[in-house]
C-alpha positions in Angstrom: -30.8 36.5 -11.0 -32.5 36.1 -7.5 -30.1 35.7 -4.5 -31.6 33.9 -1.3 -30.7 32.9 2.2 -30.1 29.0 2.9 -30.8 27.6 6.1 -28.6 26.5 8.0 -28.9 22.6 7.2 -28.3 23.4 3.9 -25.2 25.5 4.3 -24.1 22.3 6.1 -24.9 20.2 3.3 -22.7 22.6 1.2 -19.6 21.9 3.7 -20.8 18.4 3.9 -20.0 18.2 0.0 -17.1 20.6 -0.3 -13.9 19.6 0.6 -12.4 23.4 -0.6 -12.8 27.1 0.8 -10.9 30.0 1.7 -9.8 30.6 5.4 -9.0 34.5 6.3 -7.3 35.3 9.2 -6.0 38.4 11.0 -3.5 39.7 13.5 -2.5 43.0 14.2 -5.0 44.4 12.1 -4.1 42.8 8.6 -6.4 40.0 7.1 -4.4 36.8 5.5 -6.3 34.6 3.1 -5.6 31.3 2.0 -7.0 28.3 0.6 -8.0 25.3 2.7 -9.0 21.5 2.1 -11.1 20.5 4.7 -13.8 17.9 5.9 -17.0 19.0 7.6 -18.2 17.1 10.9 -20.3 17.7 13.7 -20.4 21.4 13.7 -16.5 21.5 13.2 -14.4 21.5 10.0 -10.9 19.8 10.3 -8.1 20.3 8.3 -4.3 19.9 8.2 -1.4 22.3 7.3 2.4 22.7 7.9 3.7 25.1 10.5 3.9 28.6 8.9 2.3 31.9 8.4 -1.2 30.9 9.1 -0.7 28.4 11.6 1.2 31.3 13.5 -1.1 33.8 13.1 -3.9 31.5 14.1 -2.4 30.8 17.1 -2.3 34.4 18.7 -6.0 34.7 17.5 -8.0 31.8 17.2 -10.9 34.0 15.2 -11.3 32.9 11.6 -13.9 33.3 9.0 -14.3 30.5 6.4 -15.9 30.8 3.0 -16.8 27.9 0.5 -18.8 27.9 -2.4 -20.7 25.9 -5.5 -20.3 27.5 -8.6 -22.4 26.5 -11.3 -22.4 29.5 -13.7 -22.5 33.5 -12.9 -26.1 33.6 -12.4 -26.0 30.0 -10.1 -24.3 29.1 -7.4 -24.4 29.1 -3.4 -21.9 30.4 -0.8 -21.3 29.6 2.8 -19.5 31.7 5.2 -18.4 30.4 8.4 -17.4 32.1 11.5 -15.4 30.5 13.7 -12.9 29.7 16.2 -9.4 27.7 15.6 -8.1 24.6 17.9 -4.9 22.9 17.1 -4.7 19.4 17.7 -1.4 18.8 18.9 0.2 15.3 18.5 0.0 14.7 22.4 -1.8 11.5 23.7 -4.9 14.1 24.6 -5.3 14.2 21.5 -4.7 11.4 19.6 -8.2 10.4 19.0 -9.3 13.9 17.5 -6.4 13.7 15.0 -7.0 9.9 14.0 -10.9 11.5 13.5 -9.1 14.7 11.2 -6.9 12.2 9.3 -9.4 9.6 9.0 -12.2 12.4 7.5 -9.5 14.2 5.3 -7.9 11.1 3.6 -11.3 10.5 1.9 -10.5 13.6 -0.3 -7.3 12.9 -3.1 -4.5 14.4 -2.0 -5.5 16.4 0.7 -2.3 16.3 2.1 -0.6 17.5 -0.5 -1.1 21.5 0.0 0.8 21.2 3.3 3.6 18.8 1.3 4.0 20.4 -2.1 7.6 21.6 -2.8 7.2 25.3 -3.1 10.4 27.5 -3.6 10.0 30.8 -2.1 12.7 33.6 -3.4 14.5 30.7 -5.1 15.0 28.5 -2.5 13.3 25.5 -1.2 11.0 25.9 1.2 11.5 23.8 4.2 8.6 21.5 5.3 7.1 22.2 8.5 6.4 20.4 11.5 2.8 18.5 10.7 0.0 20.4 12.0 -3.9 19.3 12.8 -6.6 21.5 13.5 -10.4 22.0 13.4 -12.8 25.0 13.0 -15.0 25.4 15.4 -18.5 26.2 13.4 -20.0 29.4 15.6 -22.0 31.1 12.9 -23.2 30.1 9.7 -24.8 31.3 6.9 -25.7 31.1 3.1 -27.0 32.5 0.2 -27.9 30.6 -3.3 -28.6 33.1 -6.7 -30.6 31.5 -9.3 -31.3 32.6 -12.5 -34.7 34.7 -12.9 -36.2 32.5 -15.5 -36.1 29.7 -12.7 -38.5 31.7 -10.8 -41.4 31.6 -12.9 
């Protein structure tokens, strides 16, 4: 296997095509991890969640790191990490034309929504569902790396 960097327009061809990654987080020194569906546009990725853990801790500090990836086999695929910055997008007439953009760019992915929506029962009880919440990811650095297999190479 040979790994590689990617530029830059092809880790955003990756996002582009993706519409799945992994968003960590941290406060107070402890990383949270969770997955994300999202839609890539002009240098931001948008994405929609209900109020909770990550929400919260993304709002003391803003600083996330996003990874998404092709997987092809063991010996091919290509990863993208993103670091980044998180801005809510509050249901305020502000910003009423940035969420209509997030909704209209997520709704082209099947039930993107759903995540945020699903009934989930935590310690045997229903979870509540949360107030709706908008955001976007700020894209400050990016980078990528593709493996292919060695007899590709020659």
């Amino acid at each position: 296997m040979f790994i590689e960097n990617i530029s830059r327009q092809a880790s955003i061809d990756l996002l582009a095509r993706a519409h799945l990654a992994r968003l960590a987080c941290v406060r107070g020194g402890q990383p949270y991890i969770f997955p994300l569906s999202f839609a890539y546009y002009e240098d931001c990725l948008y994405a929609y969640s209900t109020l909770g853990l990550k929400i919260t801790w993304m709002r003391a500090d803003p600083r996330v790191c996003i990874e998404a990836d092709e997987l092809k086999t063991r010996e091919e695929w290509t990863t993208v990490i993103v670091i980044g910055r998180y801005e809510e997008l509050p249901d305020t007439p502000e910003f009423r034309d940035l969420r209509n953009r997030a909704y209209n760019l997520l709704r082209r992915t099947p039930v993107w929504w759903e995540p945020g929506y699903a009934k989930t029962i935590v310690d045997g009880s229903e979870r509540p569902l949360g107030e709706a919440v908008y955001f976007r990811v700020h894209i400050e650095q990016i980078s990528g790396r593709r493996a292919v297999p060695d007899k590709a190479l020659g």
